[in-house]
LOLUMBA-685706 format. One record per residue (C-alpha): chain; z, y, x; residue in three letters; residue number from 0. Coordinates in nm, 4 decimals. Example, Ala and Ser with C-alpha at 12.3 -4.5 7.8 and 13.67 -1.06 7.14 Angstrom:
  torgu        up     north      east  titor  tordo
      A    0.7800   -0.4500    1.2300    ALA      0
      A    0.7140   -0.1060    1.3670    SER      1
! end
This chain:
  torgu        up     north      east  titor  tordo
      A    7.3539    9.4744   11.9988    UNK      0
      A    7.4431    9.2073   11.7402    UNK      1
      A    7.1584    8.8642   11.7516    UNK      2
      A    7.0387    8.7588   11.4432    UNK      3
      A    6.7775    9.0677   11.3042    UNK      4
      A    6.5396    9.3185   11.4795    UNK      5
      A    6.6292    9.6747   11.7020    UNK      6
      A    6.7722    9.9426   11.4538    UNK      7
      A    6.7495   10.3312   11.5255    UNK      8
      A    7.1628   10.3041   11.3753    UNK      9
      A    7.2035   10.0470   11.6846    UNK     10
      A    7.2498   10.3716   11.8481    UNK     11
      A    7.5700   10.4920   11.5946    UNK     12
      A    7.7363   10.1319   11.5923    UNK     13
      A    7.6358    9.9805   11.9648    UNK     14
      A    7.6085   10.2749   12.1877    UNK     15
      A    7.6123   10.1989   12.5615    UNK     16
      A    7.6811   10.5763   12.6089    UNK     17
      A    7.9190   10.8334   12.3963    UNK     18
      A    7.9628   11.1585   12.4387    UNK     19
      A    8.2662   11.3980   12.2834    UNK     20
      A    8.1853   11.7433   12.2125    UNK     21
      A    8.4616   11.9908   12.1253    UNK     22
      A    8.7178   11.8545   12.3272    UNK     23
      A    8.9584   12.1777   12.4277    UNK     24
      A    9.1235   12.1940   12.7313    UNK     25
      A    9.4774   12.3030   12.5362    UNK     26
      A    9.7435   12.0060   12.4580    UNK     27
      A    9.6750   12.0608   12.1442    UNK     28
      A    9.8918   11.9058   11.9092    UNK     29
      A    9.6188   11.7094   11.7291    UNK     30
      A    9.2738   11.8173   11.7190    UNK     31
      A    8.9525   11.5909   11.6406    UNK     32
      A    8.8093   11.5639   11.9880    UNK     33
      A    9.0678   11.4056   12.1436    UNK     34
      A    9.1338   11.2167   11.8724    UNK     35
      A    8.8075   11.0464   11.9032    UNK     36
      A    8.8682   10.9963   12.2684    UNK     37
      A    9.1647   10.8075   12.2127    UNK     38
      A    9.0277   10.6070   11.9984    UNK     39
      A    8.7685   10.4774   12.2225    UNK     40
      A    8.9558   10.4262   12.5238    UNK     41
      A    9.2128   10.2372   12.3507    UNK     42
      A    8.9819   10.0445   12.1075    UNK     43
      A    8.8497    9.8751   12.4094    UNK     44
      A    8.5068   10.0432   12.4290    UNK     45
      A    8.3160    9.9713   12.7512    UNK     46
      A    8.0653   10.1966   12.7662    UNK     47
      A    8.0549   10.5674   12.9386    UNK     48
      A    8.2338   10.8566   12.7631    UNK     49
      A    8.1625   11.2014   12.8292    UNK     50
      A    8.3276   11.4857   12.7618    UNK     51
      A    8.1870   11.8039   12.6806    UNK     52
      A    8.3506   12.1659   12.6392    UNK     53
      A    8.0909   12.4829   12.6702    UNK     54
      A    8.4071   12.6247   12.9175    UNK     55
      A    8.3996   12.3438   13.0948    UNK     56
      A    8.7269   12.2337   13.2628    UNK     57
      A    8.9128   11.8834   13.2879    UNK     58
      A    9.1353   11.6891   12.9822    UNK     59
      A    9.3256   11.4117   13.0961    UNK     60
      A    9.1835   11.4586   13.4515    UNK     61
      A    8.8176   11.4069   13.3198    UNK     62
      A    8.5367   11.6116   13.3336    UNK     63
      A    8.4053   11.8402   13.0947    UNK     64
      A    8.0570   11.9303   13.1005    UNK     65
      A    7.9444   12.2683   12.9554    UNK     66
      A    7.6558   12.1288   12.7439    UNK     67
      A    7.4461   11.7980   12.6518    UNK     68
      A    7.1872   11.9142   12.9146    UNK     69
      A    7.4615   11.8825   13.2161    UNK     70
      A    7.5247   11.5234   13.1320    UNK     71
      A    7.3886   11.2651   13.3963    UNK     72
      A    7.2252   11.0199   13.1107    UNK     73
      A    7.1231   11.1137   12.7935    UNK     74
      A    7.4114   10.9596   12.5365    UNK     75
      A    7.3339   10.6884   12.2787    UNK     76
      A    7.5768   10.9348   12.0347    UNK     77
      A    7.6836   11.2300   12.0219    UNK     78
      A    8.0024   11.2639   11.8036    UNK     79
      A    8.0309   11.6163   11.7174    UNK     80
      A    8.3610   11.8198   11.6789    UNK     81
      A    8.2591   12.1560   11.6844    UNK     82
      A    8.2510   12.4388   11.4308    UNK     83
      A    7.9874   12.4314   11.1611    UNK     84
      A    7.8324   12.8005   11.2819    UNK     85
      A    7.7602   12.6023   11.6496    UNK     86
      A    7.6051   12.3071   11.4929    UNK     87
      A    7.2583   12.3973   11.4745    UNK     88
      A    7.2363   12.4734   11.8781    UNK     89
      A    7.4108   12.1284   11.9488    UNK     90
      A    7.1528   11.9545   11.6899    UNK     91
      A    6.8936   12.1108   11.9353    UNK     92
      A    7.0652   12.0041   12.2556    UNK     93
      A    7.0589   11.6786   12.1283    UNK     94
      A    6.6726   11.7283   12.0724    UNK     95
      A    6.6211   11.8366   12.4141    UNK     96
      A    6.8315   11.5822   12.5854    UNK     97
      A    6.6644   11.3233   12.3875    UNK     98
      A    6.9995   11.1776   12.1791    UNK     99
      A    6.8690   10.9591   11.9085    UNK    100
      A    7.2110   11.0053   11.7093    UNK    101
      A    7.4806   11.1940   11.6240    UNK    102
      A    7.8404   11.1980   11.4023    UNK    103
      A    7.9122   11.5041   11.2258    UNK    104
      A    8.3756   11.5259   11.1840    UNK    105
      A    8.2640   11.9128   11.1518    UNK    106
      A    8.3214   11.9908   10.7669    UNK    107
      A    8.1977   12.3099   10.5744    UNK    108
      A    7.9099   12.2679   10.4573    UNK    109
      A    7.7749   12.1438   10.0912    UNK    110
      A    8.0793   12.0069   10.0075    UNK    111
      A    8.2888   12.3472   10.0072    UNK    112
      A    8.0403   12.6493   10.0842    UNK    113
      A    7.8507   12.6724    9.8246    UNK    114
      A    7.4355   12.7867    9.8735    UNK    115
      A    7.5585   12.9047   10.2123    UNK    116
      A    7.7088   12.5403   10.3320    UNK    117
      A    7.4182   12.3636   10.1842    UNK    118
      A    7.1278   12.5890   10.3471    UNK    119
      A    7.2946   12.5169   10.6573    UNK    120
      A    7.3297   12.1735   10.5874    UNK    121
      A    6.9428   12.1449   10.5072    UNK    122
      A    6.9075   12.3393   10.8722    UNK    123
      A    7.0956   12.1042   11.0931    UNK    124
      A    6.9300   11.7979   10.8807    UNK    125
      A    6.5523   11.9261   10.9147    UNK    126
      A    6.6016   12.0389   11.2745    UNK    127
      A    6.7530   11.6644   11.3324    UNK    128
      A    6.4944   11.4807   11.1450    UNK    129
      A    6.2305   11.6909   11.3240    UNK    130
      A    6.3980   11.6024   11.6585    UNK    131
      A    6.3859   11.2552   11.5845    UNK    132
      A    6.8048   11.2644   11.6016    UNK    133
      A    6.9636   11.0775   11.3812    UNK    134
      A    7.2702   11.2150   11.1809    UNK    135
      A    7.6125   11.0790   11.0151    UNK    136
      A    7.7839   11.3422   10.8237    UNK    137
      A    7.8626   11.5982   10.8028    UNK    138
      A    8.2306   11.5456   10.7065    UNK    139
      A    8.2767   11.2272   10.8058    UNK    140
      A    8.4458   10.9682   11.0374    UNK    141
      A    8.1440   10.7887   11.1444    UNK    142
      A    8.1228   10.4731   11.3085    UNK    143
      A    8.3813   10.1796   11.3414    UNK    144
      A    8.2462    9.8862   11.5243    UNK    145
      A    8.5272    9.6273   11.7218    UNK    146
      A    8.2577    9.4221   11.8464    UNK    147
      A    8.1518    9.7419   12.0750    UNK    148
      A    8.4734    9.9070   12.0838    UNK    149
      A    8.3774   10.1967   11.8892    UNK    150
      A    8.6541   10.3201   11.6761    UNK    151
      A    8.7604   10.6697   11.5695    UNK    152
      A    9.1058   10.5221   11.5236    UNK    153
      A    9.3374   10.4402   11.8084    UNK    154
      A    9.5411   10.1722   11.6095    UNK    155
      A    9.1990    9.9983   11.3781    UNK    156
      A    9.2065    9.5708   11.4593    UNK    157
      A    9.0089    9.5340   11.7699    UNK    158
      A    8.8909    9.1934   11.6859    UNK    159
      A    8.5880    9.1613   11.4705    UNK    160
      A    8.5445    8.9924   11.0935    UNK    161
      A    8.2766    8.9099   10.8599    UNK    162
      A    8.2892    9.2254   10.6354    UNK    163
      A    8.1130    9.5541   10.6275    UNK    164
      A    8.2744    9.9041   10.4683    UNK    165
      A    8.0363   10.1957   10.3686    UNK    166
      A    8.2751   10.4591   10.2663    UNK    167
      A    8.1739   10.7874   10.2110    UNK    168
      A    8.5328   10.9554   10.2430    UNK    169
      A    8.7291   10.9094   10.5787    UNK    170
      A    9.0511   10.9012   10.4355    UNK    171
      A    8.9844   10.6269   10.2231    UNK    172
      A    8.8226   10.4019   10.4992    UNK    173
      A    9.1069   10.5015   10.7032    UNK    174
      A    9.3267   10.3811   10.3844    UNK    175
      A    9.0706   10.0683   10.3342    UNK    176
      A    9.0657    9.9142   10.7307    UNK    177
      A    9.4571    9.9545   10.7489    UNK    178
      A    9.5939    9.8472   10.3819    UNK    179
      A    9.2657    9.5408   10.4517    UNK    180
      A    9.4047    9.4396   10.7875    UNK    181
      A    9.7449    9.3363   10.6764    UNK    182
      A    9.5846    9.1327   10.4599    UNK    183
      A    9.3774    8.9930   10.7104    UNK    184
      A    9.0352    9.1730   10.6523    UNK    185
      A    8.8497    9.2366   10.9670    UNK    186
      A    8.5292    9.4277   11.0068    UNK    187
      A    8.1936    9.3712   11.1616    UNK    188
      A    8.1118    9.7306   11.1121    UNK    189
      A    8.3007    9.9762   10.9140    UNK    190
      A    8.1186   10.3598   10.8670    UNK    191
      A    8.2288   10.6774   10.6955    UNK    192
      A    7.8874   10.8908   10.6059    UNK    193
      A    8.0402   11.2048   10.4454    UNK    194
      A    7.7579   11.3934   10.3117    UNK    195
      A    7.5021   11.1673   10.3799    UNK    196
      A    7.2762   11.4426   10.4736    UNK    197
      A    7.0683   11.1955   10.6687    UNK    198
      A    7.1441   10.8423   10.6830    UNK    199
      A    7.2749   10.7532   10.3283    UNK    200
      A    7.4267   10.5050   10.2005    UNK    201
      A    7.0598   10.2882   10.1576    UNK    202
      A    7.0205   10.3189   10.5022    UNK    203
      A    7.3924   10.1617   10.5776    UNK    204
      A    7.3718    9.8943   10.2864    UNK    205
      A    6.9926    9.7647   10.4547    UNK    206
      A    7.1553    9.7995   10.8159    UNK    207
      A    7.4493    9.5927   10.7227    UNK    208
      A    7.2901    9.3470   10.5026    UNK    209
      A    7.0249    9.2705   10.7699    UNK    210
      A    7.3254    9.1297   10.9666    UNK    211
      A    7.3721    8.7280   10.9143    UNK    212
      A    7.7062    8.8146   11.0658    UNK    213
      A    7.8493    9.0499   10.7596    UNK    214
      A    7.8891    8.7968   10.4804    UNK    215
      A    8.0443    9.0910   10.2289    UNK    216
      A    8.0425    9.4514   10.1998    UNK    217
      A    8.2332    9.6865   10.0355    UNK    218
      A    8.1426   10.0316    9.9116    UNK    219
      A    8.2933   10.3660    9.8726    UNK    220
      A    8.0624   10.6016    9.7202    UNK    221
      A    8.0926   10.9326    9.5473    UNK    222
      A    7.6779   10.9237    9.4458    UNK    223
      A    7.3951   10.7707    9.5918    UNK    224
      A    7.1043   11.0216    9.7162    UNK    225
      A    6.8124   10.7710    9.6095    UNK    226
      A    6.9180   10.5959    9.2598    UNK    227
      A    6.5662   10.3745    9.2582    UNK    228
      A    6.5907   10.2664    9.6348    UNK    229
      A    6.9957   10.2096    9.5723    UNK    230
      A    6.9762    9.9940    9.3152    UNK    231
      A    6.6743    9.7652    9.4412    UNK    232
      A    6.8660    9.7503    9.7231    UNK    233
      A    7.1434    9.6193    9.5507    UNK    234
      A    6.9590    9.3626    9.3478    UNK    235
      A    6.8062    9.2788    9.7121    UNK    236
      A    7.1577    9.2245    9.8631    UNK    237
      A    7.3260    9.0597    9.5775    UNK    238
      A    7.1044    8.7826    9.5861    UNK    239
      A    7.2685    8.6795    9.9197    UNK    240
      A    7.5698    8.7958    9.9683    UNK    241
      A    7.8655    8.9748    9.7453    UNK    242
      A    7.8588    9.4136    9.6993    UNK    243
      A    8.1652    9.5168    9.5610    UNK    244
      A    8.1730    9.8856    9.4452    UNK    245
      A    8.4204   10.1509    9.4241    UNK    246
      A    8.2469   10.4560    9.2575    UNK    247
      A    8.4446   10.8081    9.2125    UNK    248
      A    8.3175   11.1040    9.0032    UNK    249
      A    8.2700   10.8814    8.7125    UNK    250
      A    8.4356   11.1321    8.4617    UNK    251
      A    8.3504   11.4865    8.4436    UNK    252
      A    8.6799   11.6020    8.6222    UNK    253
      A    8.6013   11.3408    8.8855    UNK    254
      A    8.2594   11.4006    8.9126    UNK    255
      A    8.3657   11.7751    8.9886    UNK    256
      A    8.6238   11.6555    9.2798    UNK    257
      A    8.2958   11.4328    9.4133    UNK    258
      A    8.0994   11.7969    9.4648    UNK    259
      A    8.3654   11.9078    9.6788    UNK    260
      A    8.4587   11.6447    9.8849    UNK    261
      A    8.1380   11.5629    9.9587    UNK    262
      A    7.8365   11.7476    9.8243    UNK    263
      A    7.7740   11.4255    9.6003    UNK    264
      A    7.6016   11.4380    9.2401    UNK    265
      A    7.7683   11.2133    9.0704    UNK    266
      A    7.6209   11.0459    8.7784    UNK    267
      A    7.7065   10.9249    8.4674    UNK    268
      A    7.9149   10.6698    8.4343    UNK    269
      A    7.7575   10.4874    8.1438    UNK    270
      A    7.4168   10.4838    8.3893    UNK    271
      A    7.6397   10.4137    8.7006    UNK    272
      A    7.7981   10.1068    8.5028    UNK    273
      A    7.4749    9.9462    8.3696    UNK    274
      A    7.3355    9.9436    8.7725    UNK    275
      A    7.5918    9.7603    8.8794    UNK    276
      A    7.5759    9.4926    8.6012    UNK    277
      A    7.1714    9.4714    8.6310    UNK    278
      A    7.1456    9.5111    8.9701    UNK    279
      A    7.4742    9.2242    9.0301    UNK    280
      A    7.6593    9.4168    9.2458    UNK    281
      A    8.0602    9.3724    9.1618    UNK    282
      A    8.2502    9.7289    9.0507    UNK    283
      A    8.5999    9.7874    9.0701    UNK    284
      A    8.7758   10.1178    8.9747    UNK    285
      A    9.0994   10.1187    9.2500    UNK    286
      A    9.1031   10.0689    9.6468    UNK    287
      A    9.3262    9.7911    9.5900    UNK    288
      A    9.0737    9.6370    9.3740    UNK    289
      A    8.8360    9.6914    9.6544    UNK    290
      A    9.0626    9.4879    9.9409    UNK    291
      A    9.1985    9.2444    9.6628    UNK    292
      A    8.8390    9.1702    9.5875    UNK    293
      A    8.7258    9.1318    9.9840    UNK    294
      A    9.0183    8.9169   10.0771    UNK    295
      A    8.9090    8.6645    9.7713    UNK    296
      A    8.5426    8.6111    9.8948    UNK    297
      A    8.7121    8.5919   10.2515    UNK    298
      A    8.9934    8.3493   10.1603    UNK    299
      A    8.9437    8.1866    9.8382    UNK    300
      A    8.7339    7.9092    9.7808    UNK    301
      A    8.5072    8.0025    9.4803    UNK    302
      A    8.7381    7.7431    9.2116    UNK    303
      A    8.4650    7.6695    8.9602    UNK    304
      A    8.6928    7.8166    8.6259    UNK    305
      A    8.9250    8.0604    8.5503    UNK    306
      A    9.2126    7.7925    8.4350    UNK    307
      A    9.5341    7.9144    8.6318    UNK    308
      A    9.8725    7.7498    8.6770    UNK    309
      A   10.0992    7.9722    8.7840    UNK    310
      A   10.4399    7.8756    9.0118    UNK    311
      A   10.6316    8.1290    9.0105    UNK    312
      A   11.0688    8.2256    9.0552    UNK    313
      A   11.1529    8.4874    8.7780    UNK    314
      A   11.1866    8.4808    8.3914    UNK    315
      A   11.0850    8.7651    8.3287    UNK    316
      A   10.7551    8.8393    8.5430    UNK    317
      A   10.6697    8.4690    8.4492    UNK    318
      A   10.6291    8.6300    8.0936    UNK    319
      A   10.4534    8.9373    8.2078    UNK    320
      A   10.1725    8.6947    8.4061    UNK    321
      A   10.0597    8.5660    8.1065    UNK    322
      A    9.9353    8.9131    7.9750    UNK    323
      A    9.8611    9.0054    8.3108    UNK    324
      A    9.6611    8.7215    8.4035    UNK    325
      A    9.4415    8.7057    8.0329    UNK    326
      A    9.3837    9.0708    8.1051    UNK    327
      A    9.2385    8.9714    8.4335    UNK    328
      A    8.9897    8.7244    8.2762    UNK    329
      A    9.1464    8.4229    8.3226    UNK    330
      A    9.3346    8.1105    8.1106    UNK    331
      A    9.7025    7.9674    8.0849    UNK    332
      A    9.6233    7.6302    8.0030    UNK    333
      A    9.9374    7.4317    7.9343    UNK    334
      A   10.0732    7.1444    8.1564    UNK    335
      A   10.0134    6.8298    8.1029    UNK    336
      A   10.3168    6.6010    7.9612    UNK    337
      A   10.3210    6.4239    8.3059    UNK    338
      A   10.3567    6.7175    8.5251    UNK    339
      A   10.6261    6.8588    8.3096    UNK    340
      A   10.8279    6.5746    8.2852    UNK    341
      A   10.8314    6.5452    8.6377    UNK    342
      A   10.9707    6.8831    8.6863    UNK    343
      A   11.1782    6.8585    8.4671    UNK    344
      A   11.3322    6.5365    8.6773    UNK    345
      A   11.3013    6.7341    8.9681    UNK    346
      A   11.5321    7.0025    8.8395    UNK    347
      A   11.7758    6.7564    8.6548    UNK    348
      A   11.6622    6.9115    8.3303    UNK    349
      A   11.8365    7.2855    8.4317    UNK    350
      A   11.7811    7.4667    8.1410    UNK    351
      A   11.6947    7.7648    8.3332    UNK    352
      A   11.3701    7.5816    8.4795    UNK    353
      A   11.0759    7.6447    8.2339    UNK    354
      A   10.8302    7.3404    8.3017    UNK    355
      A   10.5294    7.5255    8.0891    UNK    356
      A   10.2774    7.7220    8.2033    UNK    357
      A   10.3795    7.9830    8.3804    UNK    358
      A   10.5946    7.7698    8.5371    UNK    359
      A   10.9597    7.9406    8.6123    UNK    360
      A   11.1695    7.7505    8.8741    UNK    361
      A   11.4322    8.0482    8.9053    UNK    362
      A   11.6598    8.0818    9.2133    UNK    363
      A   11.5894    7.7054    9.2872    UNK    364
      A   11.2665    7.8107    9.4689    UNK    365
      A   11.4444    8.0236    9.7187    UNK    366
      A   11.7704    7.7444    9.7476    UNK    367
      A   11.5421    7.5002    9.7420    UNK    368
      A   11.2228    7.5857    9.8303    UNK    369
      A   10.8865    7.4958    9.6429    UNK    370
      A   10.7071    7.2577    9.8752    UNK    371
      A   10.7882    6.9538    9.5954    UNK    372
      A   10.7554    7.1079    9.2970    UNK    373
      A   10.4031    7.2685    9.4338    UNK    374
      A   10.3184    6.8981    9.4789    UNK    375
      A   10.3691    6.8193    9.0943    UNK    376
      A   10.1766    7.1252    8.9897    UNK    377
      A    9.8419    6.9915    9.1494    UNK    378
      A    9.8038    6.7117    8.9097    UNK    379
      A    9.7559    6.9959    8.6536    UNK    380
      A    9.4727    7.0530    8.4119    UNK    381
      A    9.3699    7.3900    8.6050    UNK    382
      A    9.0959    7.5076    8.8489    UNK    383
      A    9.3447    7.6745    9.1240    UNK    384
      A    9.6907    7.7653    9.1257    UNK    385
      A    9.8789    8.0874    9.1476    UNK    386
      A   10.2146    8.1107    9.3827    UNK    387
      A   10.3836    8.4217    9.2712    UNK    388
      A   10.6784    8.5288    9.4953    UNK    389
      A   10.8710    8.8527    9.4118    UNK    390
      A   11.1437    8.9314    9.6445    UNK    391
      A   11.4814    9.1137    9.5922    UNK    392
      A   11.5503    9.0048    9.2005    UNK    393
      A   11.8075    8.7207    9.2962    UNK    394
      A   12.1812    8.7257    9.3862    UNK    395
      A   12.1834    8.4413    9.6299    UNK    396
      A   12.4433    8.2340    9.7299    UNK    397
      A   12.6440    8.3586   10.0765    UNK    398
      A   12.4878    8.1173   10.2401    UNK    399
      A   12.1217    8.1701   10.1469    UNK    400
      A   11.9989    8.5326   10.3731    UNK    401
      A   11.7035    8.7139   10.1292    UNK    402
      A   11.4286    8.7278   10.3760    UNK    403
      A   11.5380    8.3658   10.5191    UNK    404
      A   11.4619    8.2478   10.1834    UNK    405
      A   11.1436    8.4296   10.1196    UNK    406
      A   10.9978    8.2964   10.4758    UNK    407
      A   11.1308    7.9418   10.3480    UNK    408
      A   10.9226    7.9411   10.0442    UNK    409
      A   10.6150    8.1127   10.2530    UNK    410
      A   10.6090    7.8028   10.5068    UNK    411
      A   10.6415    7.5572   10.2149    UNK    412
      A   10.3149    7.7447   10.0685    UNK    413
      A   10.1366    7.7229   10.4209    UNK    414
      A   10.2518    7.3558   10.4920    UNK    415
      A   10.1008    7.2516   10.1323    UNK    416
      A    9.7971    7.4182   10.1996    UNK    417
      A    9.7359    7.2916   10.5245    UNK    418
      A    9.8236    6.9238   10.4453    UNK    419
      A    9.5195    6.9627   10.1891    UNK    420
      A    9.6025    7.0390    9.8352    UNK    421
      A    9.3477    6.9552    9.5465    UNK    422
      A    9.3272    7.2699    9.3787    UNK    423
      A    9.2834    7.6241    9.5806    UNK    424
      A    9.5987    7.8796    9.6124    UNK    425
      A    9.6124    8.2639    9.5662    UNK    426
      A   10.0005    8.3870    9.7061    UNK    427
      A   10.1685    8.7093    9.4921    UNK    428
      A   10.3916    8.8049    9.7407    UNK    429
      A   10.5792    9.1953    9.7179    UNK    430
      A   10.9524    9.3049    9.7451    UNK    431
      A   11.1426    9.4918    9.4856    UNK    432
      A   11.3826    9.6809    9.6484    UNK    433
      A   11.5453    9.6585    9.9785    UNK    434
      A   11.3124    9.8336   10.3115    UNK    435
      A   11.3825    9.5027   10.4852    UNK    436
      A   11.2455    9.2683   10.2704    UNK    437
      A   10.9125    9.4917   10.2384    UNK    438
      A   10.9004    9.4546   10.6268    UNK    439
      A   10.9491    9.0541   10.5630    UNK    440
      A   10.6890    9.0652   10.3230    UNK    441
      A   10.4612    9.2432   10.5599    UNK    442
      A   10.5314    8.9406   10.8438    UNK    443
      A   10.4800    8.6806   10.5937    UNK    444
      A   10.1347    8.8689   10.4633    UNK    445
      A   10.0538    8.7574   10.8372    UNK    446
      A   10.1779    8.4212   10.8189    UNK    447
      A    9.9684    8.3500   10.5191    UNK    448
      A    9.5801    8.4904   10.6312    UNK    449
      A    9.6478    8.3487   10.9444    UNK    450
      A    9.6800    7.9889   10.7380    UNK    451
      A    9.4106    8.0695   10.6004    UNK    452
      A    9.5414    8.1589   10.2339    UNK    453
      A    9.4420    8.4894    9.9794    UNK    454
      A    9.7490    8.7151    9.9520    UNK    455
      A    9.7813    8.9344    9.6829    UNK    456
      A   10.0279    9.2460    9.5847    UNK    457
      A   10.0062    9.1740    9.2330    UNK    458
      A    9.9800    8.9491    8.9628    UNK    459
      A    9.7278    9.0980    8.7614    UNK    460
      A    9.4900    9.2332    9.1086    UNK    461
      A    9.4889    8.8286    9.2314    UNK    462
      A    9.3485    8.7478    8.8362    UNK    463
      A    9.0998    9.0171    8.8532    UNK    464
      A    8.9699    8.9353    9.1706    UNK    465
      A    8.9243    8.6038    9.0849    UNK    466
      A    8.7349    8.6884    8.7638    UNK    467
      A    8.4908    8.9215    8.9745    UNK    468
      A    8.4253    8.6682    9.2185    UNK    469
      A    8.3117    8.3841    8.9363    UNK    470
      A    8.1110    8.6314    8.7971    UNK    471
      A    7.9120    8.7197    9.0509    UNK    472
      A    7.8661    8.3515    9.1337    UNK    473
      A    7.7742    8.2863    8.6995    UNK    474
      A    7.5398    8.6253    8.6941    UNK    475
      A    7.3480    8.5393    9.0811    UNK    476
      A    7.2960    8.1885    8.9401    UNK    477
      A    7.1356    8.2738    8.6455    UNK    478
      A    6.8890    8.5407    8.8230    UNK    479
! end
């Protein structure tokens, strides 16, 4: 168990000592849940005993398959569930008789898509649970995703741990959240998908994770919220230390629609929805990339104390687009000063083709050339951080110039800038146009720059939104 804050009863979902797998079929199946989770474990480097459990008993993978819960030698810290919906209520009461103390639900079928039929069964496993003293994540979930322990329903999720929490209540997007994060070098102290949240909720999971001095952010997935009071005093709670950011779906009446069937979830009006976030200080975002583009500011960026940007960027005509990009994100072009401009204008031998305002456009130069000089000049400007924007596969280089050679050239410029300590902090745009292999350079130089240390962005106008969310949770927290 993590130090820093008293026992939990969700301990037992996120630091079990004991797991066990039920509905794991003897068959090679192709792909089926149970195994899925098994792999997941074994390979996420969990340490702890697994169990497998099959009511026909029978080996997988030359282990053991116990017929029930009550066969086991030690009573499981979690049970993660893979069974039918129908078989549900007997395991629930396994559980209760073993004495579990928690349990995952993958199983869908219930509120979400059944109709009064799923959600009376629904209320049935949840009463028997909560009578039992079990526990329960789900239905229709994930669960759990915790490196620290090695608990991870995904084979290929980054073992090593990070300062962030996810509450998602869809798996695919938390599947979509911890791989699209990683690249950008977002790690998790705990990660969660709650489905229906027919039990623990998404309260529960926002106290849990805020409780933890080790989670310094969290970001949330949710389709409703079961307790709209508790939720947002919660938030107001949270915010007060340490950033929420919020992705909401269902927030128009179509959406609100797909919410009820992906998850059971009321969803709320939006106009409601929007004023709790604003009160309450929590940050909202409407896209998933807004969600990791906001995490890997708080993570990476140094809070810059304005929303002046000079942008350094290497093409005419996306140096024009930033401007409306970046005053749609919140933020200010200031112009350069007369200094800085006339010394890149030396720099350049006055190239016509250079623009020395702000944007600044130094054109193919920055990939002959590199940027580590001109990124010099531009610190001397009359801005609060600076903006390196790098789009890849618009240039016809010279022979002797290879694409991705180039890109990585201006990328280690960037890093060796950085590192030598600049004055004002750097966000990186950084995404390829066109050819597959200079995505997959992009993708190795995404690596290069987290691993210095610096914010890497997909877009122009996500880095200047993030930005602006970031300050204003800083102006609104300071002025509680």
């Amino acid at each position: 168990m993590t130090s820093g804050r008293s026992r939990s009863p969700l301990d037992n979902v996120f630091y079990p000592e004991s797991i066990a797998v039920v509905g794991v079929s003897t068959e090679q199946i192709r792909w089926s849940a149970g195994p899925m989770y098994y792999d997941g474990l074994r390979l996420s480097g969990y340490k702890g005993r697994i169990y497998l459990v099959n009511r026909k008993g029978g080996e997988f993978l030359g282990q053991k398959l116990y017929s029930s819960l009550i066969d086991l030698p030690e009573t499981p810290d979690l049970v993660i569930c893979c069974i039918s919906a129908s078989l549900i209520p007997g395991l629930v009461d396994e559980c209760i008789a073993k004495g579990v103390k928690a349990m995952t639900i993958f199983t869908a079928g219930f509120s979400e898509r059944n109709g009064a039929e799923g959600r009376t069964l629904e209320g049935e496993i949840s009463g028997r649970a909560r009578a039992g003293g079990v526990r329960l994540i789900g239905p229709n979930c994930l669960g759990p995703y915790c490196p620290e322990a090695g608990v991870s329903p995904g084979a290929d999720y980054p073992r090593e741990p990070g300062p962030a929490g996810l509450i998602c209540q869809s798996g695919g997007n938390s599947i979509q959240f911890i791989r699209a994060s990683a690249q950008r070098g977002v790690r998790l102290r705990y990660g969660i998908s709650y489905g229906n949240a027919c039990d623990v909720n998404e309260c529960d999971l926002l106290e849990y994770m805020a409780a933890d001095p080790g989670v310094k952010i969290i970001a949330m997935y949710v389709e409703g919220a079961r307790n709209g009071r508790r939720f947002f005093s919660l938030l107001r709670k949270v915010t007060a230390e340490k950033p929420v950011v919020i992705q909401k779906a269902g927030r128009t009446v179509a959406g609100a629609r797909a919410a009820a069937s992906h998850s059971g979830s009321l969803a709320g009006e939006s106009l409601v929805w929007d004023a709790m976030c604003r009160q309450s200080g929590a940050i909202q975002v409407n896209t998933m990339e807004e969600l990791i583009d906001t995490v890997v500011t708080f993570l990476y960026f140094p809070s810059p104390g304005g929303r002046r940007v000079t942008v350094l960027g290497m093409t005419g005509g996306a140096t024009v687009l930033a401007t409306d990009d970046i005053a749609a994100g919140g933020l200010t072009v200031p112009p350069l000063p007369d200094r800085v401009k006339a010394d890149l204008a030396r720099f350049y031998n006055n190239d016509p083709g250079v623009i020395t305002t702000n944007p600044i456009d130094v054109s193919v130069h920055g990939f002959v050339n590199g940027i580590y000089e001109p990124f010099k000049m531009v610190q001397n400007a009359a801005a609060d951080f600076v903006m390196v924007h790098v789009p890849i596969g618009l240039f016809l280089l010279p022979q002797d110039v290879p694409e991705v050679g180039a890109l990585k050239a201006v990328v280690a410029d960037t890093i060796r800038l950085h590192k030598e300590g600049t004055r004002l902090p750097t966000q990186v745009v950084l995404y390829a146009m066109t050819a597959p292999e200079t995505r997959l350079a992009v993708l190795d130089c995404q690596k290069d720059l987290y691993q210095a240390g610096l914010p890497v962005y997909n877009s122009i106008l996500g880095a200047a939104r993030a930005v602006d969310r970031m300050l204003t949770y800083f102006e609104r927290r300071a002025s509680r």
